[in-house]
C-alpha positions in Angstrom: 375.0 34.4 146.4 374.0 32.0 148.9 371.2 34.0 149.9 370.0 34.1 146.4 370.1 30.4 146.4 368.0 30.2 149.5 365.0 32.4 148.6 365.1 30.7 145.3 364.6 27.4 146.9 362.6 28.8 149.5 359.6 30.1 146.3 360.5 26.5 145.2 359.7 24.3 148.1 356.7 27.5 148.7 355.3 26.7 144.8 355.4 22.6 145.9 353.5 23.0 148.6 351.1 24.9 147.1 350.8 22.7 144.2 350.2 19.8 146.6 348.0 21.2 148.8 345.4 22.2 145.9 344.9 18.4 145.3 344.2 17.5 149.2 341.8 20.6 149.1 339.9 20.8 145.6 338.1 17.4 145.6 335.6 16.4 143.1 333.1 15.1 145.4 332.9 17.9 147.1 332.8 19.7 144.0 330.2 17.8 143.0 328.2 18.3 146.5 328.1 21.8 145.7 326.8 22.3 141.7 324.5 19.7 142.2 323.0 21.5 145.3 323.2 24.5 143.3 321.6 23.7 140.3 319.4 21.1 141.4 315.3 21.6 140.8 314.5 22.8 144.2 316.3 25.9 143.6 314.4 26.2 140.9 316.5 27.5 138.4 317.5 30.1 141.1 315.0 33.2 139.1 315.1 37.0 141.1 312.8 37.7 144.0 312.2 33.8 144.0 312.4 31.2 146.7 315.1 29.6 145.1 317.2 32.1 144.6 317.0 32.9 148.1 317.2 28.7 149.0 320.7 29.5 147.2 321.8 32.5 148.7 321.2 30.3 152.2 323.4 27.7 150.4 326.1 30.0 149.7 325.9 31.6 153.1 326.3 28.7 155.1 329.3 27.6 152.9 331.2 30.7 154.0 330.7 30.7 157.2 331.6 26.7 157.6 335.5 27.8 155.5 335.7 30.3 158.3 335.2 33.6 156.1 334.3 37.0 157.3 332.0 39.8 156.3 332.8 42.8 154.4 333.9 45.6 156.0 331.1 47.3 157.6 328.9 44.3 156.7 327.4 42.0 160.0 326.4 39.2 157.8 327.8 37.6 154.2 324.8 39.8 152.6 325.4 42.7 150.4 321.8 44.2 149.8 320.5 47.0 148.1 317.8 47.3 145.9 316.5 47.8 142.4 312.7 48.2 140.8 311.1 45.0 139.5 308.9 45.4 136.8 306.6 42.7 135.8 303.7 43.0 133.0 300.3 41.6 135.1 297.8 42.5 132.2 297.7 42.8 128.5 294.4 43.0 126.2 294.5 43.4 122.8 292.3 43.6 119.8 292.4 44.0 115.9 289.1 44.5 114.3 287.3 43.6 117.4 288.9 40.4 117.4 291.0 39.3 120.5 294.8 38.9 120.3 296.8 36.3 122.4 298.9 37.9 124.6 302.3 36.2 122.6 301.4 38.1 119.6 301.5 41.1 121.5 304.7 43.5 122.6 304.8 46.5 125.2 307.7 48.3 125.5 307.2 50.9 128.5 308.7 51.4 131.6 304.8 53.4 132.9 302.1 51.5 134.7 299.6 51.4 132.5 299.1 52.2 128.5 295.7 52.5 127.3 295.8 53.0 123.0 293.3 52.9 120.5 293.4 54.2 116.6 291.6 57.1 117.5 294.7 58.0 119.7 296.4 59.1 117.2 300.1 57.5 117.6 302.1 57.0 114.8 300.8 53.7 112.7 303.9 51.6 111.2 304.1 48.1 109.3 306.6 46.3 109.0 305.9 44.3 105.8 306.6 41.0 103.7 309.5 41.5 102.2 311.8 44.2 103.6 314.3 44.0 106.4 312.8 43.5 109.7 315.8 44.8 111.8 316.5 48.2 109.3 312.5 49.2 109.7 312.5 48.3 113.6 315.9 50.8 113.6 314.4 53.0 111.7 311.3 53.2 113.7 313.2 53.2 116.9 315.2 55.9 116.1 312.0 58.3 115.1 312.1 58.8 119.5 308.4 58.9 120.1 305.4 56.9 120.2 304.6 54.3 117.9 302.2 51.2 117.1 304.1 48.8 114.7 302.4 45.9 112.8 304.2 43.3 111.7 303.7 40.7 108.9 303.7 36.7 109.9 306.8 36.4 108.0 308.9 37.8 110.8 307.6 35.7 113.5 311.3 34.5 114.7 312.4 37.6 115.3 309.2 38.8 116.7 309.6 36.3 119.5 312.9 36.8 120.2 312.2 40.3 120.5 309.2 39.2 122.9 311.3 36.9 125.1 313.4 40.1 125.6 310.9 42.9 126.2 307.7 40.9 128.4 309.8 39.0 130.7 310.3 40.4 134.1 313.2 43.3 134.3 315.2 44.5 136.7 316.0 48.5 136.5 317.6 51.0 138.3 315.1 53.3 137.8 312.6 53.7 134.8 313.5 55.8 131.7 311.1 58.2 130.0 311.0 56.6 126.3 308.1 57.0 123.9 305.8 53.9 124.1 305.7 51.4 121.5 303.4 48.3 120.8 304.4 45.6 118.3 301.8 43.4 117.2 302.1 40.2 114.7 299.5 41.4 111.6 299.3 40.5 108.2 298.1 44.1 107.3 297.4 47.4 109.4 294.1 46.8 110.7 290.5 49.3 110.8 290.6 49.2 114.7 292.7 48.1 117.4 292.8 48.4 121.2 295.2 47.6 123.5 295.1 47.5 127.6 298.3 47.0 129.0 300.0 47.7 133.2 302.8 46.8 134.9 303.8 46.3 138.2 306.3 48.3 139.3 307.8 48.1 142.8 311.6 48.2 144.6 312.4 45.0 145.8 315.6 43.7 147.5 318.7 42.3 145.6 321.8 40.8 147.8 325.0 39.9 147.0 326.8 36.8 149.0 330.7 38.2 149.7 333.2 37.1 152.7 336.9 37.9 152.9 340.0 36.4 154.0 342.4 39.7 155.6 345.6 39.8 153.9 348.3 39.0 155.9 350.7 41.8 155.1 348.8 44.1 152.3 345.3 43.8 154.0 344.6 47.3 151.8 345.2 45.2 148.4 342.3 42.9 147.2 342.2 40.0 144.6 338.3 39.5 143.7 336.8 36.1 143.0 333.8 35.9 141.7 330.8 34.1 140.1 327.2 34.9 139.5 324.6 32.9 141.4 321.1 33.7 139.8 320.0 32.3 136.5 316.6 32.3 134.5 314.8 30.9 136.9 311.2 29.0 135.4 311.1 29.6 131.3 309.0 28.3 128.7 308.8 24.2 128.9 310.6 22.1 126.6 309.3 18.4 126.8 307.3 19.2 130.2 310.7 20.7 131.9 310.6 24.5 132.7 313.1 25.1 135.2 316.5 26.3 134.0 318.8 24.8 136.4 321.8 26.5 135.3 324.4 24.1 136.3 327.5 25.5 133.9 325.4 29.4 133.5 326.8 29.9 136.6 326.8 27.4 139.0 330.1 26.2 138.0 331.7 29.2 138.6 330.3 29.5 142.3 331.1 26.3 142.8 334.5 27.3 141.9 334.3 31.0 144.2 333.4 28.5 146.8 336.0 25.7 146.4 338.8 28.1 146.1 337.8 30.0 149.6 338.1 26.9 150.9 341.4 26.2 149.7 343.2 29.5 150.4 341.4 29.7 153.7 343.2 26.4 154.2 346.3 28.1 153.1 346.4 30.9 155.1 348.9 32.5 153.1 347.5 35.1 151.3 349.8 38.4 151.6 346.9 40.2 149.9 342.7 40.5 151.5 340.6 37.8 149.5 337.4 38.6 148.5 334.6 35.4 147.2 331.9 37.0 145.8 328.6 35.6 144.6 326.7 38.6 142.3 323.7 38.4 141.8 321.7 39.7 138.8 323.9 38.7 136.1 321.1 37.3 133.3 319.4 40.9 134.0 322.0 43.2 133.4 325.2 42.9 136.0 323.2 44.1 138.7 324.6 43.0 141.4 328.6 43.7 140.1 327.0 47.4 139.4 326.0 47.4 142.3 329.4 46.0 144.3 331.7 48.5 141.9 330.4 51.8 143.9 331.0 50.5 147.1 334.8 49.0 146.7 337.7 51.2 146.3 338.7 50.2 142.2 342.2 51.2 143.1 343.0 48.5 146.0 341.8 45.9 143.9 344.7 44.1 142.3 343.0 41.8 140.2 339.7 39.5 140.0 339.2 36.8 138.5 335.6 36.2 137.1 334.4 32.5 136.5 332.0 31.9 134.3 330.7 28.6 132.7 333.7 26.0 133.4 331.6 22.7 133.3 333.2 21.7 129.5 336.0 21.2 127.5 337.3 23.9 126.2 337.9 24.7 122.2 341.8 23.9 123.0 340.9 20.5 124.2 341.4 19.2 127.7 343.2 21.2 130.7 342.4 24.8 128.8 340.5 27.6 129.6 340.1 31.4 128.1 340.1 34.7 129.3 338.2 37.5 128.3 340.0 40.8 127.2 343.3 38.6 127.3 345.1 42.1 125.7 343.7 44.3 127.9 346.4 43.6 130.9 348.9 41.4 131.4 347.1 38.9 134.0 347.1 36.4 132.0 350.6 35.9 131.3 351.5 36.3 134.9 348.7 33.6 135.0 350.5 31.5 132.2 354.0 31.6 134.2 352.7 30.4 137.2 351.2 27.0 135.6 354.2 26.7 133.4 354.7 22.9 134.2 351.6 21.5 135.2 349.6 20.6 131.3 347.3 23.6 131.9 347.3 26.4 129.5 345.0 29.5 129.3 344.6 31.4 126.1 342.6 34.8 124.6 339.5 34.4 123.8 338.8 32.7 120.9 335.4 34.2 120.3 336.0 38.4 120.2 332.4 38.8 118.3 330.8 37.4 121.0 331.8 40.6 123.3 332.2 38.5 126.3 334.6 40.9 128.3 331.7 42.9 128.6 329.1 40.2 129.0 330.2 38.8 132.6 330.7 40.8 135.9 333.9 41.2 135.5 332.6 44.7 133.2 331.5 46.2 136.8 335.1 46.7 137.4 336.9 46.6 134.8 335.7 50.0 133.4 336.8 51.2 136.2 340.3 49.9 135.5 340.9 47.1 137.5 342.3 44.2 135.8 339.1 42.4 135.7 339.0 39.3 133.3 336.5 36.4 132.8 337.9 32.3 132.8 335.7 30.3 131.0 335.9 27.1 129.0 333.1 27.4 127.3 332.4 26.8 123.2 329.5 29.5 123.8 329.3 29.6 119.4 327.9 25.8 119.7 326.3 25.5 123.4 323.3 24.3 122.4 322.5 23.8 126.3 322.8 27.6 127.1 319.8 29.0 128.7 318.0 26.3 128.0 316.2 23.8 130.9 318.9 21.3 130.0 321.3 23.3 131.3 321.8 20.5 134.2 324.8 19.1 135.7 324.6 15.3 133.5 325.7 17.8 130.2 328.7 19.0 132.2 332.2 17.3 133.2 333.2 17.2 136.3 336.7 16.7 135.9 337.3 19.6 133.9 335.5 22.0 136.5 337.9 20.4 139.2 341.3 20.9 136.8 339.6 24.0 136.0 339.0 25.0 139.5 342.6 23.7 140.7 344.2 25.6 137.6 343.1 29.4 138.9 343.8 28.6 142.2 348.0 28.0 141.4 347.7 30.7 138.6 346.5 32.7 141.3 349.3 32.1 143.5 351.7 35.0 143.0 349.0 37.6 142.8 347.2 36.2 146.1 350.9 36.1 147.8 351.4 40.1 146.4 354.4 39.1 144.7 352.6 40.1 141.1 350.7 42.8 140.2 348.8 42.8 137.5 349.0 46.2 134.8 345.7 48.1 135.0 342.7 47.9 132.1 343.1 49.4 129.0 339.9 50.4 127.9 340.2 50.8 123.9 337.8 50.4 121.6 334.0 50.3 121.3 332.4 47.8 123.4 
């Protein structure tokens, strides 16, 4: 009995300590320092194969290495790299009826270097007209698997430019798929003639995650991930003579976050389990850099991670409140729940399911590979009129809410860090 009553006090006065120490080591100042650095306009909104981004991966970097984190395993530095292709569109020339076209009136969707079409071609001629449902004839063409040149009336001019905005930006691909070639065009009728003149670049350029580790003290072989994504849109479209998208909650919130809580378990030293801080990149172009981490980590040491992604405002439960994605999917967040039971912070499911956020953030990478892999957000993403806009800045976001934020994973992290929890694996149900 009396040795009952002594461990119990001694994962009392262990839980005090920690809860005491998170204060002296999660300061808002220093939180500040770091998401204003981050999303400030000389990292230019922190766009791939940019000198921002790489102005932030220095950022990161030298953060690490001034907490006293190590490389991966295997790595010499904090960088992951590998690479992807880049494709960029460097030329489009159109014409209906001999007339010119502007180039935003115009939509290439092919992954080849060059496409050169006329009507004498002979590709499949479609319009999508006045009056009919813009997304059933763009399925149904879509679905016909070859070739196509699609006019489409003024009347559908919204979705035409979202669809622009999504298909003649820059990508980032693994490698290039063989799908038929299609060209959109905005048209109030199929015209006599057309021409269009249209190459890409394509080339392999490098990508780098930014990941250090703290070794476990007594299961060096179990990891607990944190992570954030540091790229965002980089330079978009101006909005009142601003065009850089700074990204200060989308995601420089959550590294701030990744970086304030290695600093505080370094300062620990406690962790039972290894620690790995992670900042992906390649997020905003399809979880590249997650992808990329998930083949080169064994799924089954990793415990848990915890993903954090756009904590800069109040939550829809008010103050001190935070969601996680795929809440049903394992129980981490109800070992997360216990460990903050007493200090005003609550997490809760998601609150916005059709959204599809579990599969949205990084934390997809691993969880399809089972690893209980959630996202922590406190975002109202349903009415954020700031995201992925250029007012995406650090005066829309609170900084007391990323600190409670911030200092709320970092004691509901406590038992799984130690290795005293274990969180159930993934269930994968469902379509995504």
């Amino acid at each position: 009995m009396k040795s009952v009553f002594l461990t119990c006090g001694f994962f009392f006065f262990l839980a005090c300590s920690v809860k005491k120490d998170i204060h002296q080591s999660v300061e808002q100042k220093d939180v500040e320092r770091i998401i204003r650095t981050l999303s400030a306009d000389d990292m230019a909104g922190r766009g791939l194969f940019t000198p921002g981004i790489e102005k932030a991966a220095g950022f990161i970097e030298t953060e690490f290495r001034a907490i006293g984190l190590q490389p991966l395993a295997g790595q010499s530095s904090f960088r992951q790299d590998f690479s992807m292709l880049a494709i960029k569109p460097v030329l489009i020339k159109a014409s209906i009826n001999g007339e010119p076209v502007e180039g935003d009136r115009v939509i290439v969707i092919t992954d080849r270097e060059s496409l050169n079409w006329t009507k004498a071609g002979g590709t499949d001629i479609h319009y999508i007209k006045s009056g009919s449902s813009f997304t059933e004839q763009y399925g149904k063409i879509m679905r016909l698997g070859k070739p196509a040149m699609v006019f489409v009336d003024e009347e559908f001019l919204d979705s035409f430019n979202q669809m622009h905005h999504y298909f003649m930006g820059d990508r980032v691909v693994e490698k290039t798929m063989n799908r038929p070639e299609m060209v959109f065009i905005l048209s109030g009728e199929i015209p006599k003639a057309y021409q269009i003149s249209f190459r890409n670049k394509i080339e392999k350029s490098p990508l780098f995650n930014i990941a250090g580790i703290i070794p476990g003290k007594n299961k060096p072989d179990e990891f607990v991930i944190f992570s954030a994504h540091y790229d965002h849109l980089g330079v978009i479209v101006a909005t009142e003579g601003d065009s850089i998208a700074n990204g200060a909650d989308d995601d420089a919130s959550g590294v701030t976050a990744v970086i304030s809580l290695a600093k505080h378990f370094k300062r620990l030293n406690t962790n039972g389990r290894t620690l790995i801080f992670v900042a992906f990149t390649g997020e905003e172009s399809g979880q590249m850099g997650s992808g990329y981490f998930a083949t080169k980590i064994a799924s089954a040491k990793v415990s848990a991670m915890f993903n954090i992604e756009m904590i800069g405002k109040e939550s829809k439960f008010g103050k001190n409140a935070a969601f996680i994605t795929g809440f049903e999917r394992s129980n981490l967040g109800s070992i997360l729940q216990k460990n903050l039971d007493g200090t005003g912070f609550t997490l809760h499911p998601d609150p916005y399911p059709e959204q599809n956020l579990f599969y949205r953030s990084d934390n997809a990478s691993l969880a399809l590979l089972g690893v209980p892999a959630h996202t922590i957000s406190t975002d109202q993403i349903d009415k954020d009129k700031f995201y992925h806009t250029v007012n995406d800045e650090i005066e829309t976001l609170s900084l007391d809410n990323i600190t409670a934020t911030i200092k709320a994973i970092a004691l509901s992290a406590r038992t799984i860090v130690a290795g005293t929890d274990t969180p159930t694996r993934v269930a994968l149900q469902g379509n995504k």
